[in-house]
C-alpha positions as CSV (number, residue, x, y, z in Angstrom):
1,X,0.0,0.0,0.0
2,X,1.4,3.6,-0.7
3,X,3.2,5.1,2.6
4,X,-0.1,7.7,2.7
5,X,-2.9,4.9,3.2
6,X,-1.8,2.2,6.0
7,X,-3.7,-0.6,6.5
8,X,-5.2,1.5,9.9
9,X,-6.1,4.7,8.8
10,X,-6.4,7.4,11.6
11,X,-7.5,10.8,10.8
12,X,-8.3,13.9,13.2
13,X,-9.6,17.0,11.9
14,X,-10.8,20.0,14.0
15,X,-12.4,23.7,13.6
16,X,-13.7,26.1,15.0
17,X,-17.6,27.0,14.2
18,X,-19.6,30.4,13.5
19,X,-22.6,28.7,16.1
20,X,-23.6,28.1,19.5
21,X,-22.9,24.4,20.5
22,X,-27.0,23.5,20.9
23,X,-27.4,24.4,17.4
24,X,-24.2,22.6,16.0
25,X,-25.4,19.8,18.2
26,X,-28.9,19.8,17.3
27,X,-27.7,19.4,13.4
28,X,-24.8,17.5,13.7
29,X,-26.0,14.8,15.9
30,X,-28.5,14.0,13.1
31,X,-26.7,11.6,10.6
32,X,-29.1,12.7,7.4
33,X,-28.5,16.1,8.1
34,X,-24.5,15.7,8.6
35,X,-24.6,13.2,5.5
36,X,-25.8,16.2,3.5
37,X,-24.1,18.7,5.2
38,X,-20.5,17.2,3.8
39,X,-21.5,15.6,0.8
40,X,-22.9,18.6,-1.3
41,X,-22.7,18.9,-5.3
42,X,-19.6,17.8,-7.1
43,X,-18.0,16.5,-3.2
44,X,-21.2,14.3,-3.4
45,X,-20.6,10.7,-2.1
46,X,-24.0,9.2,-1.4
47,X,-27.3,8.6,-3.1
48,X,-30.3,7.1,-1.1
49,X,-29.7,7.9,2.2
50,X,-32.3,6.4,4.9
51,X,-32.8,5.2,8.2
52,X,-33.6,1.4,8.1
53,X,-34.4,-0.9,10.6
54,X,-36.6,1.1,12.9
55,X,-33.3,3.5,13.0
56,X,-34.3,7.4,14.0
57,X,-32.4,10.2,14.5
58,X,-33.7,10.0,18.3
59,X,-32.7,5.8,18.4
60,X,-29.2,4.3,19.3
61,X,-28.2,2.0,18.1
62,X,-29.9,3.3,14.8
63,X,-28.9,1.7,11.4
64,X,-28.8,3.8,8.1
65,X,-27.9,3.2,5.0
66,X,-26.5,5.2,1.3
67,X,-24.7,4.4,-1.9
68,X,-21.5,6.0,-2.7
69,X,-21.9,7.7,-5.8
70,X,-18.6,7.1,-7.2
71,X,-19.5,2.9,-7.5
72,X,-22.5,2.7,-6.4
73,X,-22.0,0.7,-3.3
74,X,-24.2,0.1,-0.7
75,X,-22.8,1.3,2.7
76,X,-24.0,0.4,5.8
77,X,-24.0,2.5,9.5
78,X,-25.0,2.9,12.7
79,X,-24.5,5.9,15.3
80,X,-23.5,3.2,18.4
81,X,-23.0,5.6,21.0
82,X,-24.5,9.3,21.9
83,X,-23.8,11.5,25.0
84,X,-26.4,14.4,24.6
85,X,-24.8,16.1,27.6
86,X,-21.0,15.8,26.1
87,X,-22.4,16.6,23.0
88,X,-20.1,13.4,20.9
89,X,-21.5,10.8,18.8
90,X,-19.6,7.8,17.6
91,X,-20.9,6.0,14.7
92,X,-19.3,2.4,12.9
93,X,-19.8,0.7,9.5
94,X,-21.7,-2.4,10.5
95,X,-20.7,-4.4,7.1
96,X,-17.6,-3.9,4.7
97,X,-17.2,-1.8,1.6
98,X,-14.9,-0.3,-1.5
99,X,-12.2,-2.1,0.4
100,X,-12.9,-0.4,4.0
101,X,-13.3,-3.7,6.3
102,X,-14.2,-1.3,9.2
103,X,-14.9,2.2,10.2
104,X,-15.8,3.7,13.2
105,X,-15.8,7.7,13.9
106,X,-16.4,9.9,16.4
107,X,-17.9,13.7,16.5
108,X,-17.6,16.0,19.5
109,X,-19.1,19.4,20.0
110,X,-17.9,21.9,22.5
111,X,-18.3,25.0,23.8
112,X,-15.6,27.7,23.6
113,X,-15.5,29.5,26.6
114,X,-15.1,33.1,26.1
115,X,-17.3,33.4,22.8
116,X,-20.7,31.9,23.7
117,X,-21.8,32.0,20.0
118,X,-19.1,30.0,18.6
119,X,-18.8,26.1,18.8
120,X,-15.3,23.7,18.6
121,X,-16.5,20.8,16.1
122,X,-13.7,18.0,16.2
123,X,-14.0,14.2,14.2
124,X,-11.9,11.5,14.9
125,X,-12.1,8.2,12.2
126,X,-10.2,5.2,12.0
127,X,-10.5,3.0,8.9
128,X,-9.2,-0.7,8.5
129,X,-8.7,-1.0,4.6
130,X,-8.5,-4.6,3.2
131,X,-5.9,-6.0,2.1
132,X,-7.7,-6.5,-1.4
133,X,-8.9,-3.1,-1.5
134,X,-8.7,-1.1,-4.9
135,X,-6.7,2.1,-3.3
136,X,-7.8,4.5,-5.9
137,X,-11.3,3.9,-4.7
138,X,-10.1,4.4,-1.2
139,X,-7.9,7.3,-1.8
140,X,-10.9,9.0,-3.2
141,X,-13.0,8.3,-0.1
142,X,-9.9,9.1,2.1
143,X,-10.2,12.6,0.0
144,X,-13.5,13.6,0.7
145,X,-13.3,12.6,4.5
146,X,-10.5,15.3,4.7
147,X,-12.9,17.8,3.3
148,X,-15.6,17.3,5.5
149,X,-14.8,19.4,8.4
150,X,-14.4,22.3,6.5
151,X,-17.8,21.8,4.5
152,X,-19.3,21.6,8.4
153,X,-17.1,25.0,8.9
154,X,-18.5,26.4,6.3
155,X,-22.2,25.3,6.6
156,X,-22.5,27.2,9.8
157,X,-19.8,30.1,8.6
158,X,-23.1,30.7,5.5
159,X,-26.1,30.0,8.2
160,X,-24.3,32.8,10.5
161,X,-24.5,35.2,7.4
């Protein structure tokens, strides 16, 4: 594998948001909305995205599912942990896909102290890849994860507007 995808993938990204942490929370914490949130126009990952299996925004565990528009695969979730008062939400891959054998991820909200109106947004992810994955595939997916905090940065910076 190339020295810039390992076979455990770990990636931390972090930012600083133009909302209050209830309304980052209330939005975030909601996989459709996030889902759409970073996956907008031409960084557009997934098609058919749906709770399934009696899954809710207000259920854990709660399963959903979407296709990943550059191969059409079918990948399957589950937010498996929520603290409402810690404001984080971990979340896993509950079957394989586009050679990631797991996935699990983590999103935290916090306050920042001295500016009331402004949130700290960090996501932590690890990914197993397979040993038979195709690493273009997973490059690209790698690509748009690295993207994402800035498109949640930048869905607040527009809604603050």
């Amino acid at each position: 594998m190339p020295t810039q995808i390992q076979r455990k993938h770990t990636m931390y990204h972090s930012t600083v948001l133009e909302a209050d942490p209830e309304t980052v929370w209330s939005t975030v914490r909601d996989a459709m909305q996030i889902l759409e949130m970073v996956s907008p126009g031409d960084l557009d990952i997934h098609r058919d995205v749906s709770w399934v299996e009696g899954g809710s925004v207000e259920t854990v565990p709660a399963r959903y599912d979407f296709r990943l528009t550059l191969n059409g695969r079918l990948v399957q979730q589950e937010i498996a942990a929520r603290d409402e008062i810690n404001k984080t939400q971990s979340y896993r891959a509950i079957a394989p896909t586009s050679g990631v054998a797991s996935y699990e991820a983590t999103i935290r909200v916090f306050a920042v102290t001295n500016e009331p109106d402004r949130s700290f947004f960090d996501w932590s992810r690890t990914l197993e890849i397979a040993e038979d994955a195709d690493l273009d595939v997973v490059a690209r997916i790698i690509a748009v994860m690295e993207a994402q905090t800035d498109a949640v940065r930048d869905h607040f910076a527009k809604s603050a507007q």
